[in-house]
Structure formats: structure tokens, C-alpha cells
C-alpha atoms as a printed R data frame, in Angstrom:
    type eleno elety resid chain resno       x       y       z
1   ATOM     1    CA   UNK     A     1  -4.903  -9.169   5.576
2   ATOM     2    CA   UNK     A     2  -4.464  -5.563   4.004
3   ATOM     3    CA   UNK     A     3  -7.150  -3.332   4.487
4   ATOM     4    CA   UNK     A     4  -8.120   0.775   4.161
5   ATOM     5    CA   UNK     A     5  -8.992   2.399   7.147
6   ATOM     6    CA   UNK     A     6 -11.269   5.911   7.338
7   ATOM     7    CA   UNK     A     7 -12.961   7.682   5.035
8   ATOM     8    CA   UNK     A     8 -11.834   7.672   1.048
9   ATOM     9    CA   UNK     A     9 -12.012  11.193   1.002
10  ATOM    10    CA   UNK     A    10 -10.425  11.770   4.291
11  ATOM    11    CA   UNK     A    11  -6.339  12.336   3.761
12  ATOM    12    CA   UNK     A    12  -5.971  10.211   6.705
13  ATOM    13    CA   UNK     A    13  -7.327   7.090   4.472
14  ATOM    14    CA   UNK     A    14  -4.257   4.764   4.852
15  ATOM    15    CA   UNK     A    15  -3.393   0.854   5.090
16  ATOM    16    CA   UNK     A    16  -2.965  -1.175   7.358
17  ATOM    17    CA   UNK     A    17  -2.830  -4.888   8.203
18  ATOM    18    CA   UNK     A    18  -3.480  -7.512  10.400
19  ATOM    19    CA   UNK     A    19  -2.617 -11.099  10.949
20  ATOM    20    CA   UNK     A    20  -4.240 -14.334  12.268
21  ATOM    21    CA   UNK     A    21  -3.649 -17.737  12.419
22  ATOM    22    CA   UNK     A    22  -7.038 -19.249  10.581
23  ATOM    23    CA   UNK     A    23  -9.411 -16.892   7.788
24  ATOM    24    CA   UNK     A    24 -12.135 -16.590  10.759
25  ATOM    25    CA   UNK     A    25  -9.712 -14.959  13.373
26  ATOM    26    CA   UNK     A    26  -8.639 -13.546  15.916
27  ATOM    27    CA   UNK     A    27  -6.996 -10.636  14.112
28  ATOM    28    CA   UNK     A    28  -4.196  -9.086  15.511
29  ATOM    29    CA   UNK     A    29  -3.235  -5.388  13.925
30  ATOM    30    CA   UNK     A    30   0.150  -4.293  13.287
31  ATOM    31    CA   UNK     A    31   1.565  -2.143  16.031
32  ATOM    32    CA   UNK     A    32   3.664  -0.045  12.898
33  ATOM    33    CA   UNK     A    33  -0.034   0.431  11.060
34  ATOM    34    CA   UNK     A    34  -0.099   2.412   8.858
35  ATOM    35    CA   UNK     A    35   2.173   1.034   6.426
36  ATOM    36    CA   UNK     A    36   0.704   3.226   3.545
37  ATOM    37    CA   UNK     A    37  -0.277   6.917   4.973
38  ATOM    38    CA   UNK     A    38  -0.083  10.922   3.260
39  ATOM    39    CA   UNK     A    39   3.325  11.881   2.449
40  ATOM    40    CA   UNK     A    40   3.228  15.196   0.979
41  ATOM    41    CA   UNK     A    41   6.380  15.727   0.039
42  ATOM    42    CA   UNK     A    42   5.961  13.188  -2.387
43  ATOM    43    CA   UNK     A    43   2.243  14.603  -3.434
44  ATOM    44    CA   UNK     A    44   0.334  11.495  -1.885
45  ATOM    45    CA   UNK     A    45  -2.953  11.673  -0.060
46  ATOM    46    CA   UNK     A    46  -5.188   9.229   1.172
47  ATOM    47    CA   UNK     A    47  -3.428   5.867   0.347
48  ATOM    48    CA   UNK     A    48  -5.663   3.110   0.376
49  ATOM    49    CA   UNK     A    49  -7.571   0.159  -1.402
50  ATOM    50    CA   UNK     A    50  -4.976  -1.979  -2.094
51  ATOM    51    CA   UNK     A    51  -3.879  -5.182  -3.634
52  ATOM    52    CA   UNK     A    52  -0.943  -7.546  -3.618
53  ATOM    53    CA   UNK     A    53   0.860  -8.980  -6.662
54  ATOM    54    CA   UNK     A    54   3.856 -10.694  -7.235
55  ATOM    55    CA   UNK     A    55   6.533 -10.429  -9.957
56  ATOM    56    CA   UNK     A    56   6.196 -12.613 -13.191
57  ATOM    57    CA   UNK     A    57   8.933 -14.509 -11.470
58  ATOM    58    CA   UNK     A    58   8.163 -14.436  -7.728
59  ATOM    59    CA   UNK     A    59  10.592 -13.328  -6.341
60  ATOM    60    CA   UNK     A    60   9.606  -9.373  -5.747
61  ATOM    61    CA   UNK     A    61   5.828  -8.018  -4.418
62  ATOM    62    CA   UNK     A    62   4.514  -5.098  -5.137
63  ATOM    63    CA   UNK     A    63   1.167  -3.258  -3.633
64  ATOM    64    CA   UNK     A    64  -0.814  -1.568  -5.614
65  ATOM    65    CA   UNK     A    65  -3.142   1.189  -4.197
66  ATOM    66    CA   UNK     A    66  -4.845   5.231  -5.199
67  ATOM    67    CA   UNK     A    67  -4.769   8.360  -3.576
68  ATOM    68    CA   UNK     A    68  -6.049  11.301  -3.871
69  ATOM    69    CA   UNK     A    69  -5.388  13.194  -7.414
70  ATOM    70    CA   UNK     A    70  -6.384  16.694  -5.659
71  ATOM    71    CA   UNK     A    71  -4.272  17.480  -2.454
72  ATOM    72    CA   UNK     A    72  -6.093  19.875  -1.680
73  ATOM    73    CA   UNK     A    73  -9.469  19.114  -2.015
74  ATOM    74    CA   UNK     A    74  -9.194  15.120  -1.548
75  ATOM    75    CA   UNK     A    75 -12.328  13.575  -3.050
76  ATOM    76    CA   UNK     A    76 -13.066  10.410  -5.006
77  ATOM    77    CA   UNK     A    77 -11.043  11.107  -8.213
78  ATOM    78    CA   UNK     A    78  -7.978   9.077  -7.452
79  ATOM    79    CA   UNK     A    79  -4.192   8.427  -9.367
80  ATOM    80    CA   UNK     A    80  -2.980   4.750  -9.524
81  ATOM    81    CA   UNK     A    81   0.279   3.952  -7.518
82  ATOM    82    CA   UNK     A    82   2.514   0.701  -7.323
83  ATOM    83    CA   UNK     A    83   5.026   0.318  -4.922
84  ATOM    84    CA   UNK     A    84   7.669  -2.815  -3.645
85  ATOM    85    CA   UNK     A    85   6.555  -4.379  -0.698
86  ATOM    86    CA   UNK     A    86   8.913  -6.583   1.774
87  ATOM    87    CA   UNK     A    87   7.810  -9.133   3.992
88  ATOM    88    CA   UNK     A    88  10.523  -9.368   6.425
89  ATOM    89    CA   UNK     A    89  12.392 -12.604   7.881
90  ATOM    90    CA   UNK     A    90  10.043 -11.895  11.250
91  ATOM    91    CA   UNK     A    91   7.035 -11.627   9.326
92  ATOM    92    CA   UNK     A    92   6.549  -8.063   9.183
93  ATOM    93    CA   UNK     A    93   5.508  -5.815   5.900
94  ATOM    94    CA   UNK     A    94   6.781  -2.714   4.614
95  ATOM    95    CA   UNK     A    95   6.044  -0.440   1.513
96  ATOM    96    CA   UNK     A    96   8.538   1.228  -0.319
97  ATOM    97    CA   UNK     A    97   6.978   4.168  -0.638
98  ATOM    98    CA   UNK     A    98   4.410   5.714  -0.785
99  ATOM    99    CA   UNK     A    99   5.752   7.274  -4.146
100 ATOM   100    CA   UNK     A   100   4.443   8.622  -7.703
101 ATOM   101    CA   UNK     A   101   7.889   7.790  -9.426
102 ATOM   102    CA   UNK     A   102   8.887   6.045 -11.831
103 ATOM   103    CA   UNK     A   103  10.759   2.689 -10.847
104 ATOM   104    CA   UNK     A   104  12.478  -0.313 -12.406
105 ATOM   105    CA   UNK     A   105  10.233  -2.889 -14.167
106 ATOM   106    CA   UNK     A   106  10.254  -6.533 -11.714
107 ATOM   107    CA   UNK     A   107  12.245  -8.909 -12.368
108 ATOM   108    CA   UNK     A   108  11.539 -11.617 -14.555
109 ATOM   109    CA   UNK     A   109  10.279  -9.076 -16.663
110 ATOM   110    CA   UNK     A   110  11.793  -8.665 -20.315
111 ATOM   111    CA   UNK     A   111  11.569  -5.042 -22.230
């Protein structure tokens, strides 16, 4: 389960996840949460709710998310982002990114 944690407007809003073994619980977090927080440098604030697709053809993820559209003054105007998103061979998720550029369309995809 992905989920946002703190406040929309706070540039600490991020996401996180947890895991559990049955839809009811018990939730364990991630102990590398966040997996989507501020990274300036590439003009992102406040990552956060998210949602998970997958390529026409399955075989890539991506996570799709806002942040904040004013750095400086964070608020509840937010820019769309999509980023890859790897589920590793122990389980674990990572985001390639955050970022605001452009990337390659998914595979499966035709132009």
C-alpha cells in the first residue's frame, strides 16, 4: 500500500509504503520511507497522492503523483508528475525520480 504522509501543503508531504500479508493487516512500513520526498534541485515539493499503473504491455510501472507548483509558497495548486517505479527481486520499491523531465514513452507503446 502507497500512501501520502503530512500535510498537502507542507513540503515535507511525501510517500511512503507499507506491506502486509492480508487487506486488514498488520502493516509493516518501509524502513527506506520515503520513497517520494522534496528534491529541489529538481524543483519538486511536496510529493504525494499517488497511483500505480503499468505499461500497455506490463512489463514497466510507473507512479504517478503532484507536488507543489510554487516552491516557495507550497499550497494546493499542484503540477502532475510520472515517474518509473521498480519493485525489486526482494520485494522492495523504488521511484525513479522524483523528476519534472521529460522521459521515454513505456514500452509497448507505439508513436
Amino acid at each position: 500500500m502507497t500512501y501520502s504522509a503530512n500535510h498537502y501543503a507542507d513540503p515535507k508531504y511525501g510517500v511512503g509504503y507499507a506491506t502486509s500479508k492480508t487487506p486488514l493487516g498488520m502493516w509493516i512500513k518501509f524502513e527506506g520511507n520515503p520513497i517520494l520526498k522534496n528534491d529541489l534541485s529538481e524543483k519538486i515539493s511536496g510529493p504525494g497522492h499517488n497511483c500505480l499503473i503499468k505499461s500497455p504491455d506490463e512489463k514497466e510501472r510507473f507512479i504517478i503523483y503532484h507536488s507543489h507548483a510554487d516552491l516557495v509558497h507550497p499550497s494546493g495548486r499542484r503540477i502532475l508528475n510520472i515517474d518509473r517505479i521498480v519493485i525489486h527481486e526482494d520485494g522492495t520499491l523504488s521511484v525513479k525520480g522524483p523528476s519534472r523531465k521529460p522521459q521515454p514513452l513505456p514500452s509497448g507503446v507505439q508513436k
